[in-house]
C-alpha positions as CSV (number, residue, x, y, z in Angstrom):
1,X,7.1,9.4,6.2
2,X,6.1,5.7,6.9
3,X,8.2,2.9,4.7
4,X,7.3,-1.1,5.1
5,X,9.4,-3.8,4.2
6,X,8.1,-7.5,3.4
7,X,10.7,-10.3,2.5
8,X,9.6,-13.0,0.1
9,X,6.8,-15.0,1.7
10,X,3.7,-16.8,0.5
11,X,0.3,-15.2,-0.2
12,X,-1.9,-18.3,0.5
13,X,-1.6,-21.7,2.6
14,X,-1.3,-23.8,0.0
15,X,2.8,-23.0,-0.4
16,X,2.6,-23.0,-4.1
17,X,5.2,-21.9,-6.1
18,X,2.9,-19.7,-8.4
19,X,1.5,-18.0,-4.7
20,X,5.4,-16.9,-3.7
21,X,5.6,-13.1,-3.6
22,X,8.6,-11.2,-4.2
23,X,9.7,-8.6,-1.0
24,X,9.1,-5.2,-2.0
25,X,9.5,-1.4,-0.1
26,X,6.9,1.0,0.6
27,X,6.9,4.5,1.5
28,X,4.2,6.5,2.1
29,X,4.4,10.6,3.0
30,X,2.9,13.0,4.4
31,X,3.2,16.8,5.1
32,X,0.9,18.7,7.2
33,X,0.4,22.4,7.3
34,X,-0.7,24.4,10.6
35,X,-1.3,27.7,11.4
36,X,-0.5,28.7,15.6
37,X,-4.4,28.9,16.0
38,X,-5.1,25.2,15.3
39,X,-8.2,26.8,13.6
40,X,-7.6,24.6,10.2
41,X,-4.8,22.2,8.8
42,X,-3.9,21.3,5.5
43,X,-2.5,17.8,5.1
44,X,-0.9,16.4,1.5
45,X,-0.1,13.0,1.5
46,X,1.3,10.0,-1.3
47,X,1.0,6.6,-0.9
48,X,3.5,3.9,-2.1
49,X,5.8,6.7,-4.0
50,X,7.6,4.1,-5.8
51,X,4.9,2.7,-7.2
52,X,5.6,-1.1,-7.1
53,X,2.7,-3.9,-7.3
54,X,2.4,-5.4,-4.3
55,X,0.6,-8.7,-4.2
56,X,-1.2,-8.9,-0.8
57,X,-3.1,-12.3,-1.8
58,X,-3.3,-15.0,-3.6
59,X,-5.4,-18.5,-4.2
60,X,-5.3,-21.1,-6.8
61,X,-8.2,-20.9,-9.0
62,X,-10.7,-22.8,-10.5
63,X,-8.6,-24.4,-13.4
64,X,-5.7,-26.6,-12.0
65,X,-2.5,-24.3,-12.3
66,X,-4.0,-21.0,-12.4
67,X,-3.5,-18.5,-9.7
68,X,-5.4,-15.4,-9.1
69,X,-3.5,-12.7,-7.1
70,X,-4.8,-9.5,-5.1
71,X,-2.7,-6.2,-6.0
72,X,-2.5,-3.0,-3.1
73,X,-3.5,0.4,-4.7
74,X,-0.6,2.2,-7.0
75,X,0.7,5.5,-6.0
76,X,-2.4,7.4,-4.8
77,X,-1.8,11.3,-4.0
78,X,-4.1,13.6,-2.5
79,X,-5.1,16.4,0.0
80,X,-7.2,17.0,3.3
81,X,-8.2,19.6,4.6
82,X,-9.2,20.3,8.4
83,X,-11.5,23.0,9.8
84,X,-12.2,23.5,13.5
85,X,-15.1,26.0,14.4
């Protein structure tokens, strides 16, 4: 299981009040399946459980006042599997 933490900080250079995200948690996990033979592996993973927007960027945009913001991926699930010949 991975988990990130990010206090409060600003998403762009400009120090705007509209560009201050809020801190946020996100965990991530992962469970991997293998037999003694290493001959596959089955790995199912989910990423940010919580599911919580997390603003990543930001810039003021063309109109005076109006901020346009960059969001990470929701909760994303899924499944990989390995085979070694």
């Amino acid at each position: 299981m991975n988990v990130q933490f990010a206090s409060s900080r600003y998403l762009a250079t400009d120090f705007l009040p509209s560009e201050l995200a809020p801190s946020y948690i996100s965990e991530d996990a992962f469970l991997t399946l293998t037999p003694r033979s290493n001959s596959w592996s089955l790995q199912l993973f989910c990423r940010n459980l919580s599911n919580r927007e997390i603003y990543t960027g930001a810039y003021e945009g063309p109109l005076a006042g109006y901020t346009v913001a960059n969001i990470a991926a929701p909760r994303t699930y899924g499944g990989r599997l390995k085979v070694t010949l």
